[in-house]
C-alpha beads as a LAMMPS data file, in Angstrom:
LAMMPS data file: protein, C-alpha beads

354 atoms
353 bonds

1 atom types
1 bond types

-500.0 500.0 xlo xhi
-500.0 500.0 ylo yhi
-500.0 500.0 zlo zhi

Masses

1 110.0

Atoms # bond

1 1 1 32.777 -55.963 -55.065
2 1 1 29.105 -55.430 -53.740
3 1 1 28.311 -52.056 -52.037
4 1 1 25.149 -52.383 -49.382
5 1 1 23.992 -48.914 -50.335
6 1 1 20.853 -48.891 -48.257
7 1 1 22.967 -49.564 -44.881
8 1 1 25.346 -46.808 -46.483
9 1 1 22.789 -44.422 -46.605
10 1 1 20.978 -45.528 -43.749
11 1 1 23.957 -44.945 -41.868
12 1 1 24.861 -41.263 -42.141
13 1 1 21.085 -40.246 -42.513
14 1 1 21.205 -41.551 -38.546
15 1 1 24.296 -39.465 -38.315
16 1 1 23.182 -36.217 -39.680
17 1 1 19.645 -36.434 -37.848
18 1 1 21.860 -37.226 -34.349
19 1 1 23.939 -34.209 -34.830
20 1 1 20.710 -32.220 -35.815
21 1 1 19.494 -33.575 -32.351
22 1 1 22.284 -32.410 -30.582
23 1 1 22.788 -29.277 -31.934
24 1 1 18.682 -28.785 -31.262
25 1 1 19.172 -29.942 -27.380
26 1 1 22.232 -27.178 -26.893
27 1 1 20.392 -24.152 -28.273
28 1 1 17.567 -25.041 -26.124
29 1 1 16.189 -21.944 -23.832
30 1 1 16.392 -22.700 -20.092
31 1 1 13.203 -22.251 -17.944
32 1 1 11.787 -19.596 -16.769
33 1 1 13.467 -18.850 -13.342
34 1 1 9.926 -18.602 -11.948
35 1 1 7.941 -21.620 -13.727
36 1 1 6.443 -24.225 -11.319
37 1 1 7.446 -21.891 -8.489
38 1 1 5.646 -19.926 -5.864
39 1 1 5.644 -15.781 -5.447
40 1 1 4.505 -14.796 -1.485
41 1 1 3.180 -11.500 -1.122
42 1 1 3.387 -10.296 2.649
43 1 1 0.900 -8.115 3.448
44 1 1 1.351 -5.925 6.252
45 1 1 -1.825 -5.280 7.438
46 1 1 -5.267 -7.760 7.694
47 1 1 -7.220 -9.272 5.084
48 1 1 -10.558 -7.396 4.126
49 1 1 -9.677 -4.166 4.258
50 1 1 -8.861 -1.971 1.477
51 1 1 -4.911 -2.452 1.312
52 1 1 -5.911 -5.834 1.044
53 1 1 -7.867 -5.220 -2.317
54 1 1 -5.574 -3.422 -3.936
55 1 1 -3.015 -6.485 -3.523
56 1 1 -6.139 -8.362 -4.862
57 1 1 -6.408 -6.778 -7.679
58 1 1 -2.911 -7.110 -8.611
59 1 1 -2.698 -11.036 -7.921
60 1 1 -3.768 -12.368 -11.535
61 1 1 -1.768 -9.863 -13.756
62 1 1 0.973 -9.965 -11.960
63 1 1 1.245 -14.040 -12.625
64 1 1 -0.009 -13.336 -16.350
65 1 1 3.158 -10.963 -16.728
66 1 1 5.884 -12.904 -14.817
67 1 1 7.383 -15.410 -17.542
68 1 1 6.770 -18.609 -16.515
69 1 1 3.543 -17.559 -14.317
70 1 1 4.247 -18.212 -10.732
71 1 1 1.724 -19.412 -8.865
72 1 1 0.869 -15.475 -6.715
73 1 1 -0.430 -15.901 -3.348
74 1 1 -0.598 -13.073 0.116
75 1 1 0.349 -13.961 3.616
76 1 1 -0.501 -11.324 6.363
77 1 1 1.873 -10.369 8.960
78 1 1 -0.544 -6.902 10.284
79 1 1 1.823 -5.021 13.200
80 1 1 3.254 -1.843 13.829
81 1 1 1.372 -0.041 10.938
82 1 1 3.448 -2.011 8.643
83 1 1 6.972 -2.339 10.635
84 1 1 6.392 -6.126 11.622
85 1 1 5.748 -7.045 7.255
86 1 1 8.650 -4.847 6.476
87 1 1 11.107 -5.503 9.224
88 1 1 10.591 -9.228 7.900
89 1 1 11.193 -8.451 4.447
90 1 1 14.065 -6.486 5.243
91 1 1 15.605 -8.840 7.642
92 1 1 14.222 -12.418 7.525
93 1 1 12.900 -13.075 3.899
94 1 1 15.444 -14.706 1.764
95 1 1 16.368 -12.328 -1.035
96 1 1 15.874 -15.031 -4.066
97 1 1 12.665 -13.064 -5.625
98 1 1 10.280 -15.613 -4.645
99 1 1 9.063 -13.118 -1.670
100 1 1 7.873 -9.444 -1.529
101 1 1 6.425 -7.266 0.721
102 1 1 3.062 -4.991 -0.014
103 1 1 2.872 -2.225 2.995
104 1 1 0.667 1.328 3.307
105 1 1 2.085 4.159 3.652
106 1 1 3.259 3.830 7.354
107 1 1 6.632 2.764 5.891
108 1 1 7.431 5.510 4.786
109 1 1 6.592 7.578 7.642
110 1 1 7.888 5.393 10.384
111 1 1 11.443 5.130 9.022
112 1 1 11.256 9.146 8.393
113 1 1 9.942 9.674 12.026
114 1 1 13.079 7.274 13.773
115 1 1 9.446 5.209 15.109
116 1 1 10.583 2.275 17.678
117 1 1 10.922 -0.733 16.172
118 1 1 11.934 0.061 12.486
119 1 1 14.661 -2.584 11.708
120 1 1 15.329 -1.700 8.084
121 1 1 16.935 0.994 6.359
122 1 1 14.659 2.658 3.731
123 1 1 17.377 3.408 1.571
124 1 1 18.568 -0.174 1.131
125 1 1 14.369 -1.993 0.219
126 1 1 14.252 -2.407 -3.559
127 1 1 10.798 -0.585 -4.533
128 1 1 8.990 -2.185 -7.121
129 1 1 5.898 0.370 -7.151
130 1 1 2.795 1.172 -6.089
131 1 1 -0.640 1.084 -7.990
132 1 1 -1.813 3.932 -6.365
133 1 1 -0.182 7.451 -4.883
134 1 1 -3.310 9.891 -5.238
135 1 1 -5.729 10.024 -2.333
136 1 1 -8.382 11.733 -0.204
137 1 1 -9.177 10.898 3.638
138 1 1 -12.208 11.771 5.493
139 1 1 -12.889 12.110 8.949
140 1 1 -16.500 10.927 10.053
141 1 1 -18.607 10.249 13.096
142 1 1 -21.612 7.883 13.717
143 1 1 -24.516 10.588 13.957
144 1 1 -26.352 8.456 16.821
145 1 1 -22.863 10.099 18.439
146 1 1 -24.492 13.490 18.528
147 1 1 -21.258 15.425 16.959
148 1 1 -22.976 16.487 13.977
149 1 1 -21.185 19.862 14.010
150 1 1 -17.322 21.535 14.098
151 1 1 -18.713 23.216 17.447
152 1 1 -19.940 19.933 18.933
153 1 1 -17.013 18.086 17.402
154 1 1 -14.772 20.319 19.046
155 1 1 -17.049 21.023 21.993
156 1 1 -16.878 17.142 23.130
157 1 1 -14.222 15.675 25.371
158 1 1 -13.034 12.201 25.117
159 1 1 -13.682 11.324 21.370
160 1 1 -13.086 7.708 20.638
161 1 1 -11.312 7.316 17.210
162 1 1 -10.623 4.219 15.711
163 1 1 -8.234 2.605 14.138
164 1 1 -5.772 -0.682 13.169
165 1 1 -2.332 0.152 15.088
166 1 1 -0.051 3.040 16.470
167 1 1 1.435 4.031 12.775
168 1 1 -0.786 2.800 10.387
169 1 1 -1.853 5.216 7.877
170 1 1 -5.676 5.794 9.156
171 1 1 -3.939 6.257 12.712
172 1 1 -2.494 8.837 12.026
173 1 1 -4.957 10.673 9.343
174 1 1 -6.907 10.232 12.430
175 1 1 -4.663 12.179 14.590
176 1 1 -3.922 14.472 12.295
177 1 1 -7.536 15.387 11.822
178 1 1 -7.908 15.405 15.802
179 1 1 -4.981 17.643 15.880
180 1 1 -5.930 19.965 13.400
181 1 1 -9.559 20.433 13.794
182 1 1 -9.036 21.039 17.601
183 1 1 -10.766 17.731 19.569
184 1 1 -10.418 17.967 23.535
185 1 1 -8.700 15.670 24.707
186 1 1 -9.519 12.447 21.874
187 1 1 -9.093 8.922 22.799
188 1 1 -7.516 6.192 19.826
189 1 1 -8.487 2.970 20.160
190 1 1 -6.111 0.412 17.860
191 1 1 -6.699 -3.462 17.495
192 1 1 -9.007 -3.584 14.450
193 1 1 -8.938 -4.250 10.783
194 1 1 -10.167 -1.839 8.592
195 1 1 -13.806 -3.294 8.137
196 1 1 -13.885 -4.162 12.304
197 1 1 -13.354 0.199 12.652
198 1 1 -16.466 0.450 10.765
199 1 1 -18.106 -2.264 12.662
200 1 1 -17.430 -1.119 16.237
201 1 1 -18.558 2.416 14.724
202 1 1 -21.905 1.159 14.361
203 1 1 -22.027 -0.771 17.284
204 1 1 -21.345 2.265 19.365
205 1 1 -17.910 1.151 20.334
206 1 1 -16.183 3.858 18.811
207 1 1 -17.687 7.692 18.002
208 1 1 -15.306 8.834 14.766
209 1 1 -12.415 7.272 12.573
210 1 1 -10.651 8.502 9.067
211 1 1 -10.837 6.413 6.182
212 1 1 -10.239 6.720 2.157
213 1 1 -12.737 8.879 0.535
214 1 1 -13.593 6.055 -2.156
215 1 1 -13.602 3.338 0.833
216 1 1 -16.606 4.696 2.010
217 1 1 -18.688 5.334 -1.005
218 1 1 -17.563 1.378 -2.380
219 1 1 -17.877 -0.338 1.172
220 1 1 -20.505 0.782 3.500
221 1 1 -22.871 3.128 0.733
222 1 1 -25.341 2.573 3.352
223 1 1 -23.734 5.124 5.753
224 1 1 -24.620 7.697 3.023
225 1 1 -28.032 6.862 1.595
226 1 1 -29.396 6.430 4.820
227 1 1 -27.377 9.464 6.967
228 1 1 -25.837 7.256 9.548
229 1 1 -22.603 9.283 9.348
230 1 1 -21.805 12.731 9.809
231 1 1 -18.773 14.329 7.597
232 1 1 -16.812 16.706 8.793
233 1 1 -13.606 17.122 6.943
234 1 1 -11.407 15.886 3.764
235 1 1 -7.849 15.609 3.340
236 1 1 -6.526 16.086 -0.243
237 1 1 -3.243 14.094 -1.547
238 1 1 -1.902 15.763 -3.486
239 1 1 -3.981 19.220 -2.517
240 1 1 -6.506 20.509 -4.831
241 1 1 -7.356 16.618 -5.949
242 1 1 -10.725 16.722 -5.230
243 1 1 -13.523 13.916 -4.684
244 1 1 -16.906 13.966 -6.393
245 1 1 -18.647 13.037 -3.285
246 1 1 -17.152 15.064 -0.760
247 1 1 -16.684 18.502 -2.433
248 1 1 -18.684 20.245 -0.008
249 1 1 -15.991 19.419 3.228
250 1 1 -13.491 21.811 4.083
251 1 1 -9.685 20.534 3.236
252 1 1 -7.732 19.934 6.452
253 1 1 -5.067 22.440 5.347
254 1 1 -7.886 25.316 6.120
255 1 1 -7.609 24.400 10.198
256 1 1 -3.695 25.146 9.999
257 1 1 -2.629 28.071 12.164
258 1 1 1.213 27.873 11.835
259 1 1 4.037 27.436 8.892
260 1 1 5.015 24.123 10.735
261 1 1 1.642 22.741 10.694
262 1 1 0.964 23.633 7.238
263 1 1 4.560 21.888 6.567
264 1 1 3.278 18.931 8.976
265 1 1 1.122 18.301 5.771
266 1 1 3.193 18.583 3.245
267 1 1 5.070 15.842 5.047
268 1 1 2.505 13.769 5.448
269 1 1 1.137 14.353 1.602
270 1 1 4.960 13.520 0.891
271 1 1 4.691 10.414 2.473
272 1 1 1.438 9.092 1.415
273 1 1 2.184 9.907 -2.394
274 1 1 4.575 7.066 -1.698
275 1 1 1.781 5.043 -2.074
276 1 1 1.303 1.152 -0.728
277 1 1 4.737 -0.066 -1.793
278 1 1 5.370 -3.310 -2.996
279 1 1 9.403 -3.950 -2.081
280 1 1 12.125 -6.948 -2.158
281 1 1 14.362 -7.283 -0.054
282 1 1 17.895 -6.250 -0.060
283 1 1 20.349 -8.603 -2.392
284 1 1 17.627 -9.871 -4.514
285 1 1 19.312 -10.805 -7.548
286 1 1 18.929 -8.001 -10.619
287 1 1 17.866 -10.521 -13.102
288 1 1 15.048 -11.297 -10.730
289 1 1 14.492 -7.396 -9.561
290 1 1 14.085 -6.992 -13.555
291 1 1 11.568 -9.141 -14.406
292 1 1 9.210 -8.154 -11.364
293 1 1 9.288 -4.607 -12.342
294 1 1 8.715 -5.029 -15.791
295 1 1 5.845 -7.379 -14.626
296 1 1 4.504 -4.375 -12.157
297 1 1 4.780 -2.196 -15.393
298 1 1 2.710 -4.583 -17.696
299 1 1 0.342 -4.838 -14.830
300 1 1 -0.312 -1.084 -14.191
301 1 1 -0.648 -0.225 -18.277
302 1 1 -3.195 -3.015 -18.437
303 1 1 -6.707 -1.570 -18.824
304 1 1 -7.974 -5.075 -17.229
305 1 1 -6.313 -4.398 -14.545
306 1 1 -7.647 -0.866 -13.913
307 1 1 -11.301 -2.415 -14.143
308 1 1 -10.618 -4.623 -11.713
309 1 1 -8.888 -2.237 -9.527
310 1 1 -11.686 -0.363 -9.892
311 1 1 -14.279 -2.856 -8.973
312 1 1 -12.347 -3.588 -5.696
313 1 1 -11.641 -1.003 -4.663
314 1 1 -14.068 1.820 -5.760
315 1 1 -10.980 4.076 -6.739
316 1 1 -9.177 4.725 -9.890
317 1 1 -5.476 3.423 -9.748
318 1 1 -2.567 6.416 -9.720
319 1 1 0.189 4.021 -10.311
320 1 1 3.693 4.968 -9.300
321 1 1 6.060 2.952 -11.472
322 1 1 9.279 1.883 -10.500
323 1 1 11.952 4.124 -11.569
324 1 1 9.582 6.876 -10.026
325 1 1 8.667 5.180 -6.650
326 1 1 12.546 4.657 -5.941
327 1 1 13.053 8.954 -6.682
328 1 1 10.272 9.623 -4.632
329 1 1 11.735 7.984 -1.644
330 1 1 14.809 9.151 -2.327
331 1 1 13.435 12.813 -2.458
332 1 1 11.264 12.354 0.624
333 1 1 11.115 15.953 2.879
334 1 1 13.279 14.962 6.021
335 1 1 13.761 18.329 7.880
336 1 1 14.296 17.363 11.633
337 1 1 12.158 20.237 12.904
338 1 1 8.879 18.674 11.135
339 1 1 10.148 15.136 11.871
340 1 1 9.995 16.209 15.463
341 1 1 6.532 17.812 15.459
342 1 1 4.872 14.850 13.290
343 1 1 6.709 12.032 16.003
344 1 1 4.472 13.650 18.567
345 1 1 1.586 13.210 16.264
346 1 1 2.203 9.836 14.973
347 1 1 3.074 8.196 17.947
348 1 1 0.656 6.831 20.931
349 1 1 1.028 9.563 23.827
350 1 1 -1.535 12.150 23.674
351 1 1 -1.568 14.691 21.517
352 1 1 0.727 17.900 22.151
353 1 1 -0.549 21.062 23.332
354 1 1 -1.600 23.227 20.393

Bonds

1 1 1 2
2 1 2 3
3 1 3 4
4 1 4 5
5 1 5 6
6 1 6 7
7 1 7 8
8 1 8 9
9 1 9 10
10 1 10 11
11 1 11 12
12 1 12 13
13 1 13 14
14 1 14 15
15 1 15 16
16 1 16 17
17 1 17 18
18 1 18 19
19 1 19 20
20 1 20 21
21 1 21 22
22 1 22 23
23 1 23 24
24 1 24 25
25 1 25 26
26 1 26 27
27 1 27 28
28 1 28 29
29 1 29 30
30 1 30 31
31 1 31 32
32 1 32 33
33 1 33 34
34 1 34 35
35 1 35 36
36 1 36 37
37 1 37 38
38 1 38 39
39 1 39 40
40 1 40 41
41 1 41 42
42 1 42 43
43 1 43 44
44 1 44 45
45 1 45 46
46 1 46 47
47 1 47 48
48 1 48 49
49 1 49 50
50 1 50 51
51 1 51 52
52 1 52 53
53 1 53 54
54 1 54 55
55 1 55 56
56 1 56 57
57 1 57 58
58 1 58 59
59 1 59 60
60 1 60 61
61 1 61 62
62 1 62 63
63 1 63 64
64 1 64 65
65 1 65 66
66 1 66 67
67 1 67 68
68 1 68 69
69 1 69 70
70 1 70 71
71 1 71 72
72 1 72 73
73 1 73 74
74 1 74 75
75 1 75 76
76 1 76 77
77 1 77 78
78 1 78 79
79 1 79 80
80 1 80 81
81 1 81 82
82 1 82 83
83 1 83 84
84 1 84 85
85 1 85 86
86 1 86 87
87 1 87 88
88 1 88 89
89 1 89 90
90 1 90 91
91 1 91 92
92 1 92 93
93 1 93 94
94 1 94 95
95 1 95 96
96 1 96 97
97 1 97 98
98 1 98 99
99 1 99 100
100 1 100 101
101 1 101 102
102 1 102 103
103 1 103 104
104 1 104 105
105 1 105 106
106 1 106 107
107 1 107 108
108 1 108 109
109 1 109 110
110 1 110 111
111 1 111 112
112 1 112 113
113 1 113 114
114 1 114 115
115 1 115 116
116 1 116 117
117 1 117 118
118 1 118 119
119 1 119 120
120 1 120 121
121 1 121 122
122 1 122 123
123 1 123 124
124 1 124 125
125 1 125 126
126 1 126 127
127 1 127 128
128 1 128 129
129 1 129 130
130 1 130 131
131 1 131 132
132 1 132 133
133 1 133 134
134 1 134 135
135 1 135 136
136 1 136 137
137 1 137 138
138 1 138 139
139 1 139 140
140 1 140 141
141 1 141 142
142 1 142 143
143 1 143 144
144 1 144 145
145 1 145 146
146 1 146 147
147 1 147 148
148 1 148 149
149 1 149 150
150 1 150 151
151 1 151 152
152 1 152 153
153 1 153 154
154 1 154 155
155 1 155 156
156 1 156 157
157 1 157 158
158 1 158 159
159 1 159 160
160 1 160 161
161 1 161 162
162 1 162 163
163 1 163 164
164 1 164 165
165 1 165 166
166 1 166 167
167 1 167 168
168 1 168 169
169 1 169 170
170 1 170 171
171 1 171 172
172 1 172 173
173 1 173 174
174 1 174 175
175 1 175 176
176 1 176 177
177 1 177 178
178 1 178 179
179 1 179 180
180 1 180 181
181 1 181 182
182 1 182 183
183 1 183 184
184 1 184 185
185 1 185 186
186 1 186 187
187 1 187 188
188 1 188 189
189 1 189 190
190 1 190 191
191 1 191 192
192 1 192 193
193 1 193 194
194 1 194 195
195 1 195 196
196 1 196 197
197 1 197 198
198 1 198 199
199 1 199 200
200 1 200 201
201 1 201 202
202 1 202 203
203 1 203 204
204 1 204 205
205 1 205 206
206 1 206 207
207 1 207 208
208 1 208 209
209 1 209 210
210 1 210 211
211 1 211 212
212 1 212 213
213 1 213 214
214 1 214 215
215 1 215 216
216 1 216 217
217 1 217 218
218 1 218 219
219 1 219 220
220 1 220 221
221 1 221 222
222 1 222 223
223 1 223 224
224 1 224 225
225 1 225 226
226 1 226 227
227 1 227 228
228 1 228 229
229 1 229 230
230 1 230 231
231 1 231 232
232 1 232 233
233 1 233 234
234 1 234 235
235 1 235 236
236 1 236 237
237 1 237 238
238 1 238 239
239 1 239 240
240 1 240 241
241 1 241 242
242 1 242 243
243 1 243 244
244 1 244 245
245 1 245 246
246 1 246 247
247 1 247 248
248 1 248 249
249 1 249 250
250 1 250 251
251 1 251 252
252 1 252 253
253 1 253 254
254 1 254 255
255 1 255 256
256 1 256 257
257 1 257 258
258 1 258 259
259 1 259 260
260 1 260 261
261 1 261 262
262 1 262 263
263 1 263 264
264 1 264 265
265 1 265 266
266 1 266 267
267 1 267 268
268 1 268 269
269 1 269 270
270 1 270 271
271 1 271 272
272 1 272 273
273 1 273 274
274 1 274 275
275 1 275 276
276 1 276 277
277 1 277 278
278 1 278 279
279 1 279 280
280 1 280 281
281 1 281 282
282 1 282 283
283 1 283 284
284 1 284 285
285 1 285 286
286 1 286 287
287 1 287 288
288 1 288 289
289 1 289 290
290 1 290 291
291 1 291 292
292 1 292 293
293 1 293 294
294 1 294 295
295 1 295 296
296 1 296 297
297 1 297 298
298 1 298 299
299 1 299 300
300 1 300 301
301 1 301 302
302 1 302 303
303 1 303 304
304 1 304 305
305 1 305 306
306 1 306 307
307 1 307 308
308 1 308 309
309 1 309 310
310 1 310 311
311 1 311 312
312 1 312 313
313 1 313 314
314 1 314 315
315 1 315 316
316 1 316 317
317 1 317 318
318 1 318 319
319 1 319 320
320 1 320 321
321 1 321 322
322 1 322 323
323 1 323 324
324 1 324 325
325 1 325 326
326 1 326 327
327 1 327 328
328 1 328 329
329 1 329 330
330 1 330 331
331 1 331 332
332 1 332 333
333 1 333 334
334 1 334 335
335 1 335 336
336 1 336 337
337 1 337 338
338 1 338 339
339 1 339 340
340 1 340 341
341 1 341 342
342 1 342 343
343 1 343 344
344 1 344 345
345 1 345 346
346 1 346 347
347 1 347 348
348 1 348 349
349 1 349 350
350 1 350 351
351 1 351 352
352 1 352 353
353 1 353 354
């Protein structure tokens, strides 16, 4: 009887390589949850400023890090010194991780301070981090202003100080300087990004505003080298953090005159060490809460990333990671006498009686 071995052979060689197939398909790895997708960064604030360029700096490593490497791109939803951006993360954003919110430090305090119009509960945002926590604030005025002086400063009714909204973290470093120096009877004036303040500074629109220490020396150098601006104080965060620049100011804490203003700082220092959170909202999967903090991780340890955060931004990064950003909320000073006291100094009606 004739055997065909070459069919024979042919034969279960197909069958062996078709199982070796199959078995190769089923231990395939799925996808990356995030590959060919989109990650949305709302920003609660305007483009340009210096919130803005923190994000910026995050954008690339944050896509290098994410397996699969989401496109990364910001939307802006400005309002409310952050509420409007948060409220919508908290409320409106679907909670799949394909959205996140970036806000200053105004949502920290306005939840603390019971501010209208906070919608979410600060205990319930995921926090992902911040890339910086460390920080110093100056308050200036334009010297064609004539306030080149604590006397005149103080001396001079009517003071118009700029800034974005009622809430927003230079509103109320702006107040608080107002407060604490002792201006008569200062006027804010909201409804500007950051670089528009400086703008309508120079345009003689406004006569002072606070900003970041390292703001100033990156963005308008000018005001410096050619003594457009007169300095008048610094406030350290945490105190005792000093700036190369600006040694020669007095710290805000000097002006104090009571325990509860002095603890009206520590407040404030409490909030802003809180940094510019970046948060998910509540229900996002923990698979997908996971992988974006490990991602903010990678990103923060990258000394690439603290070039460019440099470059942008003229400041150092003082990252707080995860695990930390979520204690420091937790452990944020809530004592309802100071909450009181900094409500009247956050909010828009003048400024109490001192």
């Amino acid at each position: 009887m004739e055997i065909r071995r070459p069919r024979f052979v042919a034969a279960v060689t197909l069958g062996f390589a078709l199982i070796l197939l199959g078995k190769a398909g089923y231990g395939q790895q799925p996808s990356p949850f995030y590959q060919g997708k989109t990650l949305t960064i709302i920003q609660g604030r305007e483009p340009g400023g210096t919130g803005d360029m923190r994000v910026r700096a995050v954008l690339a490593f944050l896509k290098k890090y994410i397996p699969g490497q989401p496109n990364v791109v910001s939307e802006f939803m400005p309002g409310g010194g952050g509420r409007k951006a948060t409220n919508h993360i908290f409320r409106g954003a679907k909670p799949d991780g394909l959205t996140l919110g970036n806000v200053g430090a105004g949502l920290v305090a306005n939840a603390i301070l019971g501010q209208t119009g906070v919608q979410y509960d600060l205990d319930k945002l995921t926090y992902l981090g911040s890339p910086n926590s460390a920080s110093q604030y100056v308050f200036l005025s334009r010297r064609e202003a004539g306030l080149g002086s604590l006397e005149k400063l103080r001396a001079t009714p009517g003071v118009r100080i700029g800034a974005q909204t009622v809430g927003h973290d230079i509103y109320i470093n702006g107040r608080l300087f107002a407060y604490l120096i002792g201006l008569k009877d200062p006027k804010f004036v909201t409804g500007y990004s950051g670089p528009e303040v400086d703008l309508a500074l120079m345009r003689g629109e406004l006569d002072a505003r606070a900003n970041i220490a390292d703001t100033i020396v990156t963005r308008t150098p000018e005001w410096i080298e050619k003594g457009l601006i007169d300095f008048h104080a610094i406030l350290e965060i945490p105190r005792g953090e000093k700036h190369p620049r600006f040694l020669q100011l007095p710290e805000l804490e000097s002006f104090a005159k009571s325990d509860n203003e002095r603890k009206l700082l520590a407040m404030f220092r409490s909030f802003r060490l809180t940094g510019s959170p970046y948060i998910l909202p509540p229900g996002t999967p923990k698979e997908r809460v996971q992988i974006l903090q490990e991602a903010i991780r990678k990103t923060f340890k990258d000394p690439e990333f603290r070039k460019e955060f440099k470059k942008l931004t003229g400041d150092d990064p003082t990252p707080l990671m995860p695990e930390a950003h979520e204690k420091a909320v937790r452990e944020l000073p809530r004592d309802p006498e100071i909450v009181k006291f900094f409500k009247k100094i956050a909010g828009g009606d003048p400024l109490p009686p001192r």
